[in-house]
N, C-alpha and C positions, 0 to 999 in steps of 0.2 A: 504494500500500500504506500504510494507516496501522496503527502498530504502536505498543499501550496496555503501560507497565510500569507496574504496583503492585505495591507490598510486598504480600508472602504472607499474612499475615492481614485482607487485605480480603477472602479468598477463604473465609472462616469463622466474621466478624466477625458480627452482626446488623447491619441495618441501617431505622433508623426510616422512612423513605419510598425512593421512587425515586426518582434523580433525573431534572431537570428536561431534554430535548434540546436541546442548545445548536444553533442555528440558526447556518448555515454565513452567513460573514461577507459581505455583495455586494461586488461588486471596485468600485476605486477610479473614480469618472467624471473622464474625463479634463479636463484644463483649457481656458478659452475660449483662452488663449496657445495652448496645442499643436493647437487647430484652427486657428487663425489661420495658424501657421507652416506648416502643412502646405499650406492653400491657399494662403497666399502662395507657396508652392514650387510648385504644379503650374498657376497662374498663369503663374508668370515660366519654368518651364521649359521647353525646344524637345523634352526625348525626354525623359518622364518612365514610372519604371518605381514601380508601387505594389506593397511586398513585403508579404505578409504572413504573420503564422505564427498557431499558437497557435489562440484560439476564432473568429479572421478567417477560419478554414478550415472552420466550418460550414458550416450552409444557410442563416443571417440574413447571418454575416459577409460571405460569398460575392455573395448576392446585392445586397447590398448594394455591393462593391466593385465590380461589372457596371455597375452603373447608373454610380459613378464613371468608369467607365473610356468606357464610353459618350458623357459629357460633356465630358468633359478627353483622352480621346484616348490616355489613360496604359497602359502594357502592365502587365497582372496577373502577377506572380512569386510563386515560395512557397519557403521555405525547404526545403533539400536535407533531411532528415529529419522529417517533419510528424506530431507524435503521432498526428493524427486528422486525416482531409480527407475532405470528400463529393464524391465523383467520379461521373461519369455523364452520361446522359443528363439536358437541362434543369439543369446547372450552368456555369458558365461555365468556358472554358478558362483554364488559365496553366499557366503554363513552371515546374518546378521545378528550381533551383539545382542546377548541375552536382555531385557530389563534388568530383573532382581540382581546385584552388585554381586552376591555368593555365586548364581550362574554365570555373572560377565567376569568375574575372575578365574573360575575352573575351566570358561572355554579360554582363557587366555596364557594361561597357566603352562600349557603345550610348549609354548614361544620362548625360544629365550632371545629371537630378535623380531623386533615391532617397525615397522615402515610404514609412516603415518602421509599418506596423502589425500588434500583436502576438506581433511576433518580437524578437530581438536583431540586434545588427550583426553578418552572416555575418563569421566564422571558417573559415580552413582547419580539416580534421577532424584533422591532423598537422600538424607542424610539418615543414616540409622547408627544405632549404639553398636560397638564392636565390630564395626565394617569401617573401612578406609572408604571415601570418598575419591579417593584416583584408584582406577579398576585396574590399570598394569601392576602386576606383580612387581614386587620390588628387585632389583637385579636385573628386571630385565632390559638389557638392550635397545634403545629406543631410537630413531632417526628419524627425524620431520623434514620431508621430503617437501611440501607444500602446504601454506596454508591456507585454510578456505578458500580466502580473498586473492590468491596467489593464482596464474594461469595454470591451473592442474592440467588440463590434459596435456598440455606443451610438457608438462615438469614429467608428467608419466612418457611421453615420447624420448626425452630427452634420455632418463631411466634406461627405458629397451632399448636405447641406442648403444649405451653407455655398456652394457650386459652383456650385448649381441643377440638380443632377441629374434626370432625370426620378425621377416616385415608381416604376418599375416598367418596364425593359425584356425583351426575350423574348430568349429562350437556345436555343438547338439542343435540340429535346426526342423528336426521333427516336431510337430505338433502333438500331445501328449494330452488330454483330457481325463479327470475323472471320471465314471460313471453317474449318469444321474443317480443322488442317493435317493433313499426312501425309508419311510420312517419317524422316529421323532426329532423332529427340530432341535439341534444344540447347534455349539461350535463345528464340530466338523463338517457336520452335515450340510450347514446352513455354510461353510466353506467352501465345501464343495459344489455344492449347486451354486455360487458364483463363476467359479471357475469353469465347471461344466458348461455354461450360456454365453460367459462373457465372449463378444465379438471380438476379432483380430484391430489392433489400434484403440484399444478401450483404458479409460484413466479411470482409476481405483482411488479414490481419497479416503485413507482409514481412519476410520474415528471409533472403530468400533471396540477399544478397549479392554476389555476380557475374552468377548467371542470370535476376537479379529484375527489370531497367530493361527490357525490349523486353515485360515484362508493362503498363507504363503505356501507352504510346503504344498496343498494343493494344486496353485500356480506355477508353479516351476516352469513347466513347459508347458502353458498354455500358450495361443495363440501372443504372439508379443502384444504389451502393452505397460502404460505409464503408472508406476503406483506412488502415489502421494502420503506422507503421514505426517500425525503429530508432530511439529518441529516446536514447541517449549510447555512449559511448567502446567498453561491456561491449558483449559477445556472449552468447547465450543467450537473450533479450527474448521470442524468437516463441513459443514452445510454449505458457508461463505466459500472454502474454498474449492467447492466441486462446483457453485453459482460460478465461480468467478474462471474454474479451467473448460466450462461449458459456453462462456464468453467467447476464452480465448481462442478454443477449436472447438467451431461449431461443428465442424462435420465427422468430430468424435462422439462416443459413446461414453456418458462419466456417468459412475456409478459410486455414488456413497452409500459405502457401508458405517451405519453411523449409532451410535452408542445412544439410547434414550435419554442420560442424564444427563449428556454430551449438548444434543440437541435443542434440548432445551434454554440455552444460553441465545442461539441465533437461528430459531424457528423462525422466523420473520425470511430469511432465505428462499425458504419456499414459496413465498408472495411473488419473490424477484424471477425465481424459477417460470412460473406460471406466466409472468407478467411479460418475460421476453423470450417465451416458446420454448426454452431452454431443456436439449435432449440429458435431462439428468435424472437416472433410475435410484432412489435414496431406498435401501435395504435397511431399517432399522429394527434394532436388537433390543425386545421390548421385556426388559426381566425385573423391573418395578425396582430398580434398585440402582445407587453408584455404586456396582460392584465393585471398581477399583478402587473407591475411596474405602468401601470395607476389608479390603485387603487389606489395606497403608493400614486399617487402625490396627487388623489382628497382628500385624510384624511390628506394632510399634510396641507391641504386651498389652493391648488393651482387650483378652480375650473374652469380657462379660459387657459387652458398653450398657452404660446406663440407658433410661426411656429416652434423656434429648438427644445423646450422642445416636442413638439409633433412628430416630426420627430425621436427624440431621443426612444419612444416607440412604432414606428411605424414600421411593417415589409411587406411594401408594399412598389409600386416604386421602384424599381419593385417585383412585385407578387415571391415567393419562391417557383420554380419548384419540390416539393420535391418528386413524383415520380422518375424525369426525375435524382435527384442528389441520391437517393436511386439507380435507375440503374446503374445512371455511378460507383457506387462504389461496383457491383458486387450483390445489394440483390433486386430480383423482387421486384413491388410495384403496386400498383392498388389507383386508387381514389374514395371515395364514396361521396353519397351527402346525402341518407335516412339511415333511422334508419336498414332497410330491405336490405340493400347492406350491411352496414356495418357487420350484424350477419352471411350474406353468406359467408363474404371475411373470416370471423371471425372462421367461421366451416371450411370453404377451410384451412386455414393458419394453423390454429391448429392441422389437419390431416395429414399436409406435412413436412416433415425432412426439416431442414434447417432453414434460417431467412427470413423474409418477415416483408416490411413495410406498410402499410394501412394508407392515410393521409386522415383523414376526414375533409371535408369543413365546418365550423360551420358559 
């Protein structure tokens, strides 16, 4: 979001010309030092993991980093929240960083050299009691090869230059779908039949919080497509920004998969959906609850919470008509309860111009 303030009489002032478009600044090229350290790292390392975030999680960055990994032997990681990642079929696999800080340090644990491009030095997403807050193990080996704001894909080319990477290895380009599931609606299922429908060039903005991680592993090799997530601390992110990537490529399919508690912060979204035709399929996960905020409290030791602290993550009392507040705001809506509804609505809504929401009962 960029957001212009001027004083009020530029708004009725004249003005002698237009002005001139300021051309967006190129990011910084990285230094010959920070290639050098970085190959000197995956040189001298025996289990080197190459992390990357940020623009490393394109289609240049990506394929790029395949070819390194290819030469050096190095396992591909991505940071646990990834603004933008191209997934699919014909990209190369990597492991995204566990959440919970005890998972993001046992998958990291492997490593005793870390080759950071793109991203920052993983952080816990909380702070908890008896956990470090920096998720690298200590001892290990670290080389920041790029930072966010640094030209990554140039800094990764530079890398497989630097290596002798091949110019160009091949990547799984098979298309791979689940099975339509059937059944009762959970996490996997309700995964799975995203994956199962989702059309080839389809953007995924996750919001969906508890019930959204058994949608990756289903995608692997689906038909290629863009997934969006979580990038900070606030809840709310999905709606606005499935609105706002349904703007940017109308003649994609964007589908928010998106958390009821989540939702609720920037339900207004789906007005703007409606209001400008917008092909955005919103899949919500309707389980009467901030599930993840129940989680945070039972790892902070809060295992009995009192009546307010439970009312405080409670989204029931009354029940959230979210059909009925998806109608009033202009975008159909349907509810399902099985695995087999939800893939019909799913083929239905995909096929049809415009926005539609699907609240599944979990």
């Amino acid at each position: 979001v960029a957001t212009l303030i001027i004083p009020s009489d530029c708004q009725w002032d004249p003005v002698e010309r237009h002005a001139e478009p300021i051309e967006p600044t190129a990011p910084p090229t990285v230094s010959s030092d920070a290639i050098k350290r970085a190959t000197e790292a995956i040189r001298k390392g025996k289990k080197v993991a190459l992390f990357l975030g940020g623009t490393a999680l394109r289609g240049r960055g990506l394929k790029v980093a395949a070819r390194i990994a290819t030469k050096s032997g190095c396992h591909l990681m991505c940071e646990t929240f990834p603004a933008r990642l191209e997934r699919g079929a014909g990209m190369p696999e990597l492991d995204r960083l566990p959440y919970f800080p005890e998972q993001a340090i046992e998958a990291l644990k492997p490593f005793d050299t870390i080759v950071i491009a793109g991203a920052k030095k993983p952080v816990a997403f909380f702070g908890y009691p008896k956990f470090p807050s920096y998720l690298i193990p200590e001892g290990v080996n670290t080389a920041m090869l790029a930072q966010p704001t640094d030209d990554v894909p140039a800094a990764l080319e530079a890398l497989a230059s630097e290596i002798g990477a091949p110019v160009s290895v091949a990547t799984p380009s098979n298309v791979s779908r689940p099975e339509r599931p059937t059944g009762k609606l959970n996490a996997m299922t309700a995964g799975a039949a995203i994956a199962a429908m989702m059309p080839e060039g389809a953007i995924v903005m996750d919001e969906a919080a508890t019930t959204g991680l058994p949608f990756l592993a289903a995608s692997a090799a689906a038909p290629p497509h863009t997934y969006l997530s979580l990038t900070g601390g606030a809840i709310g992110q999905g709606l606005p920004c499935a609105t706002g990537a349904a703007v940017a490529c109308p003649d994609r399919r964007v589908i928010a998969y998106q958390a009821d508690g989540s939702g609720m912060y920037t339900i207004q979204s789906l007005w703007t959906q409606a209001r400008e035709s917008l092909n955005v399929t919103t899949v919500l996960c309707n389980n009467h609850s901030y599930r993840i905020l129940q989680v945070e409290l039972a790892r902070a030791g809060v295992a009995e919470p009192g009546r307010k602290a439970r009312s405080l993550t409670d989204l029931s009392n009354p029940n959230i008509q979210w059909t009925s507040l998806a109608r009033g705001l202009g975008v159909p809506a349907v509810r399902v309860e099985t695995a087999e509804a939800l893939t019909q609505e799913l083929e239905r809504s995909l096929a049809t111009p415009g926005p539609t929401l699907i609240e599944m009962i979990l």
